[in-house]
N, C-alpha and C positions, 0 to 999 in steps of 0.2 A: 306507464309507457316510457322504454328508454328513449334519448333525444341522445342526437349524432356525437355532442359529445360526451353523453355517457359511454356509450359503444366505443368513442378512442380510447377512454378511459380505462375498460373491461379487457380491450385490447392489449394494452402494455400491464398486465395485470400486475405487477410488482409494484406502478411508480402509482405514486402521488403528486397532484400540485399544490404545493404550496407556495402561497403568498405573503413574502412578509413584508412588511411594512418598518423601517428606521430612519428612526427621528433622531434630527441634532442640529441645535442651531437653531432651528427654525425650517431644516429641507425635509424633506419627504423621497425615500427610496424606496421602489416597488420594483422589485424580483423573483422572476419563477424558476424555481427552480429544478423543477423536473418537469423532463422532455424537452427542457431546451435545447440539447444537443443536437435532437432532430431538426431543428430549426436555425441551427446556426453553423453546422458545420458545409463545408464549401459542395458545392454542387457534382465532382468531382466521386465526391461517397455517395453517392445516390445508392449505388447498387449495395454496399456495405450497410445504409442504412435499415434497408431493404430487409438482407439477413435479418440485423439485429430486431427489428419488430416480428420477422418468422420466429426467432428463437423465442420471443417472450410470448408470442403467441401460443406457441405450441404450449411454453411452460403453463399457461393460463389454462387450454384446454384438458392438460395432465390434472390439472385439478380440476378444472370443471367436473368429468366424469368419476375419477377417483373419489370428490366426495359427495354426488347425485345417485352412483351406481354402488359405491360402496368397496371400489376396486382400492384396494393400496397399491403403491409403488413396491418394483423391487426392492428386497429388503438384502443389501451389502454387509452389513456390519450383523457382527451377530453380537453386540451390545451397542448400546448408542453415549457410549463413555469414550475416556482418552485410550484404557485398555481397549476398547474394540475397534477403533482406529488404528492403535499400535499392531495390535491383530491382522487388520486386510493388510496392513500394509507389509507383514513380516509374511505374509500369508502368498505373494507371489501374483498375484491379478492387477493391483495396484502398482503400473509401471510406468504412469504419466501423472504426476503432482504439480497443478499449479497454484502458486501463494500470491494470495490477493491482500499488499498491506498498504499501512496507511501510517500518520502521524506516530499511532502509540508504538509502534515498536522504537521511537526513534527518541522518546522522554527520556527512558533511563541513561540516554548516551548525555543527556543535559539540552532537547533540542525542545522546545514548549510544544504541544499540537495546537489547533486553532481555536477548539472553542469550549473547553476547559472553563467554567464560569470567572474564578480564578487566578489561574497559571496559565492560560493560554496566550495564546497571540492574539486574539482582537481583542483580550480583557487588558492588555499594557501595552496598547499603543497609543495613548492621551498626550505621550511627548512629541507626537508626530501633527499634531493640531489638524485632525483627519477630518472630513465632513463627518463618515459613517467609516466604522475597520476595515470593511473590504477594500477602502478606494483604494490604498497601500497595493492590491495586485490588480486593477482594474486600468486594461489598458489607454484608455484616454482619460483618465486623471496621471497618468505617467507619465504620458508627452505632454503636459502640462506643467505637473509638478516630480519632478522625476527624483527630488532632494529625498522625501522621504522613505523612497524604495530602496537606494542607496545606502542610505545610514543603517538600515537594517539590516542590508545585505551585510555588511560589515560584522557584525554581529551572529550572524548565522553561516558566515561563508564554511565551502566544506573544507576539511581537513583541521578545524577546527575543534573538532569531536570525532570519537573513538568509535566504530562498530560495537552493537550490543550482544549479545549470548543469541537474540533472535534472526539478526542478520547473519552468523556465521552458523547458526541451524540450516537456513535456506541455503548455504552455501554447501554447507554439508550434504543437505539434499541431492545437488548435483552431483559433486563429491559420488557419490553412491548411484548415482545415473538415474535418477525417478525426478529433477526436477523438468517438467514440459517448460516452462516457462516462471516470472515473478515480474506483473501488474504490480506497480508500484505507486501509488499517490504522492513521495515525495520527493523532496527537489534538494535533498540536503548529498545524493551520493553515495550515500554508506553501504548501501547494497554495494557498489565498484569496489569501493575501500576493503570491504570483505571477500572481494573476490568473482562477484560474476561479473560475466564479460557481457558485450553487449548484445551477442546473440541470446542470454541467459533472461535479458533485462527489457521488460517494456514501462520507459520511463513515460503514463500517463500525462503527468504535469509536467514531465517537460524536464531538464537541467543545466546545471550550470556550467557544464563542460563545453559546450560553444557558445557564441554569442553571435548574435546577428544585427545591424543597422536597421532600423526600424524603416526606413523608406523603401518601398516595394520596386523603386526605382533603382537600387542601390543593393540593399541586402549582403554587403559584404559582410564576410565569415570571419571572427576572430576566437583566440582560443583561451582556455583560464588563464594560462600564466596574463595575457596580455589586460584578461577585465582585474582579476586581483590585482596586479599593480595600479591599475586604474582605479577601483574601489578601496584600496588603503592608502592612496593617495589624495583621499579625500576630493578626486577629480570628480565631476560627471562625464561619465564614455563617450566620446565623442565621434564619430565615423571622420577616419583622417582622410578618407576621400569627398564625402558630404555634407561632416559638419555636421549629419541627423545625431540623433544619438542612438547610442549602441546599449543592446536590452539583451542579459542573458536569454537563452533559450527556455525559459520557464514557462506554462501556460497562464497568461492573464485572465481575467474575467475580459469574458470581449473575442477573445482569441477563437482560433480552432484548435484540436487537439491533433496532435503529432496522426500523420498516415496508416504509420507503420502499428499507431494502436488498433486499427479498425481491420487492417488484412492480420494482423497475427492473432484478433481477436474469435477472428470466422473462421480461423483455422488449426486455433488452440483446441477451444473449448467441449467442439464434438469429442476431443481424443481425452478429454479430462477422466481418470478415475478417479481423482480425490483433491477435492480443490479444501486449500486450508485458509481461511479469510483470519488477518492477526490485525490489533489495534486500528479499525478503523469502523464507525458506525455506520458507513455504507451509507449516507444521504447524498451524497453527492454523484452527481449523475454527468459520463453515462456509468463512471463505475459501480455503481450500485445496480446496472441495469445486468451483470453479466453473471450475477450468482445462476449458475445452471441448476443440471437435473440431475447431479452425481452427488456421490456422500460428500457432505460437506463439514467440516471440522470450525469452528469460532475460539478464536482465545482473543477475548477482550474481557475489562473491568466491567462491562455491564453487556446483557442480550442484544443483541443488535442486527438488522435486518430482518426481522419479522412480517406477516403478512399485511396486506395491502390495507385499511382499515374500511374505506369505501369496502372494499368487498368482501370483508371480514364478514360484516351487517349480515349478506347473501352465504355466507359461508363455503365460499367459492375464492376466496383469497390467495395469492401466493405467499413467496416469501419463505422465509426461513421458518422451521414446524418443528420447536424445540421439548416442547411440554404437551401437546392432544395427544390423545391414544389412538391417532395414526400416524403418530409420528416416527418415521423409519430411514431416516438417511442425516437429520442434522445432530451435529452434537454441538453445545456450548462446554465450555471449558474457561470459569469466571476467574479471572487471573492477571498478576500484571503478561505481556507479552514473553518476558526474559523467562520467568519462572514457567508458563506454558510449557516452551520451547525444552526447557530443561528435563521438565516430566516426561516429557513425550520421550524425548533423550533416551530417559533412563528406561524407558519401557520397552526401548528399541534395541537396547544396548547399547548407545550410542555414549554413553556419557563420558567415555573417557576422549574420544574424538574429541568431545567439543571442549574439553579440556586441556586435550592438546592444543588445538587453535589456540585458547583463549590463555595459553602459556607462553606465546609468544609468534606464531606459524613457524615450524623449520629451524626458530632460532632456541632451543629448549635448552641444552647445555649454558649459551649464555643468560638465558635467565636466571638458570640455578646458582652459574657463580656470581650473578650482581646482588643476592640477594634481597634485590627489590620486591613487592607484593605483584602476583599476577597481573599482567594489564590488559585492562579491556571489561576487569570483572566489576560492574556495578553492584555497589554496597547494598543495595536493596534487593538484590536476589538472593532471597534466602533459606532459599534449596543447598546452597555450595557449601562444604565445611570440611575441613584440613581431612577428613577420612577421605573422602571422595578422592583427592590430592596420591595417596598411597599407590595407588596402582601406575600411575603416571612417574611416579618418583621410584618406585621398582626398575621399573622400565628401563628409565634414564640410567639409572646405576649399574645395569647389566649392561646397556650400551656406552657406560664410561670405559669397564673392565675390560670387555672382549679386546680382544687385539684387531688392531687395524691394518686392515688390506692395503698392500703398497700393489 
């Protein structure tokens, strides 16, 4: 017999909840992690939330019958590789691309992701004398202890770190008029730095390009130049009208997620032909909740977003359908982010583009006379090599020769 909440459960067919419990000290933190979203964002999304449980609904139903009746999905790709990705999409059908990224595209630029055993960010923040890693983004341990959010900031602020081979792919994307949109999960900018603007960009968590006074009283708006001077000054931001303090715009644990996530989200996703999900495991909700019902592409180090396991049991699961033989719409592509992007690249014919970009944007003659090494190109991509380089360096050499237009 299901009980009511197995039935919400079945409902949001994708999520799971999980419960985890962390110990330090002596406290105990207990956090849910999926479907809080429905429960925490402001009363305001009602109707937005609304969609988003139709859409997973439905997605739930698409499997329900497809694997009770024995119906596949429409099959897009006529292989389920990077060549039959590069395929629709050279193929003319595929004219609205959204890139759903997270942490890992943003490593090889030198930015840690979070939960990396490791290399991450909550495995090296012990110098911060934390309860548990999360309190670092958890907004009432900030207006508490606001020191250690700051010190880090410091260390992570943007412009600090260079765009990688991945973000100037999505850019390209545009560049060639197929990007619908790029869902972003970080907070660090590099998406801007590379070039999309802000109708290009939905910053999920949030960023550090305005800052706002935390008193809901007050909320004055300030801008980077004014927190960077304020955060390498070792100050805490202070609201010069109320004394609160002033919190970039990034999403806390606690918070709500930015507006403009949830209407561009209802209004992206029906128009999706090829959504490409890069460096992120998709646990984190509600973005995890928005993987649709079109071909979907993955380049991450490991499979990620798979189906639901509660209802895996029933065989009625959602989720991402990498390996069963009805699997007809996902591809993985196990790779770092940089080197993905690259292949695709090359599949697309793109390679020289992103070569151009990543030789300087617009500035190519002065790079060739500083003799400096390409910048931008991370040493661990190791797809690039001085061949690749030939056809860019042709190029450049006829447009040194030709004579110039007065």
């Amino acid at each position: 017999m299901f009980t009511p909440s197995f039935l919400l459960i079945s409902a949001r067919s994708s999520q799971t909840i999980a419960v985890t419990t962390a110990r330090h000290q002596g406290t105990q933190r207990v956090s849910v992690k999926n479907l809080k979203f429905l429960l925490s964002t402001p009363k305001s999304h009602i109707f937005i939330r609304i969609i988003i449980c139709l859409f997973r609904t439905v997605d739930f139903l698409r499997n329900l019958f497809s694997k009770t009746l024995g119906i596949s999905g429409e099959k897009v790709l006529d292989e389920l590789t990077l060549e039959g990705v590069a395929s629709y999409i050279q193929s003319g059908k595929c004219k609205n691309i959204i890139c759903m990224v997270g942490a890992g595209i943003s490593t090889s630029a030198g930015i840690p992701d979070f939960r990396s055993p490791d290399t991450g960010l909550y495995a090296n923040l012990q110098k911060y004398n934390l309860p548990y890693p999360e309190a670092i983004f958890q907004i009432d341990y900030f207006k508490k202890h606001p020191e250690p959010f700051f010190a880090l900031a410091r260390e992570l602020y943007p412009g600090q770190f260079k765009p990688t081979v991945c973000h100037y792919f999505i850019k390209l994307l545009k560049d060639k008029g197929l990007l619908k949109r790029c869902y972003s999960q970080n907070i660090d900018t590099l998406e801007r730095v590379a070039g999309l603007e802000g109708e290009d960009l939905i910053e999920a968590h949030g960023t550090f390009y305005t800052s706002h006074c935390v008193s809901f009283m007050c909320r004055k708006e300030y801008d980077l130049d004014w927190m960077k001077e304020k955060i390498f000054s070792d100050d805490i931001p202070k609201c010069d009208k109320c004394s609160n303090l002033v919190k970039p715009d990034i999403v806390f644990f606690g918070e709500n997620l930015p507006k403009r996530f949830f209407t561009s989200m209802a209004m992206d996703f029906p128009r999706c032909d090829l959504l490409i999900i890069m460096g992120t495991s998709l646990q984190v909700q509600p973005f995890a909740a928005l993987v649709g019902s079109c071909p979907r592409l993955l380049i991450n180090l490991e499979k990620a977003g798979g189906a639901d396991p509660l209802l895996g049991i029933i065989s009625i699961g959602g989720g991402m359908d990498f390996d069963s033989a009805k699997a007809y719409r996902d591809v993985a592509h196990i790779s770092t982010c940089d080197d993905g992007c690259l292949a695709l690249a090359e599949l697309l014919g793109w390679k020289v583009n992103i070569l151009y970009i990543l030789a300087g944007r617009l500035q190519p003659i002065t790079w060739l006379q500083s003799g400096s090494r390409v910048p931008y190109i991370n040493q661990d991509c190791a797809l690039l090599s001085v061949l690749d380089f030939l056809p860019l360096v042709c190029t450049l050499l006829t447009s040194l020769s030709s004579p110039t237009s007065v």
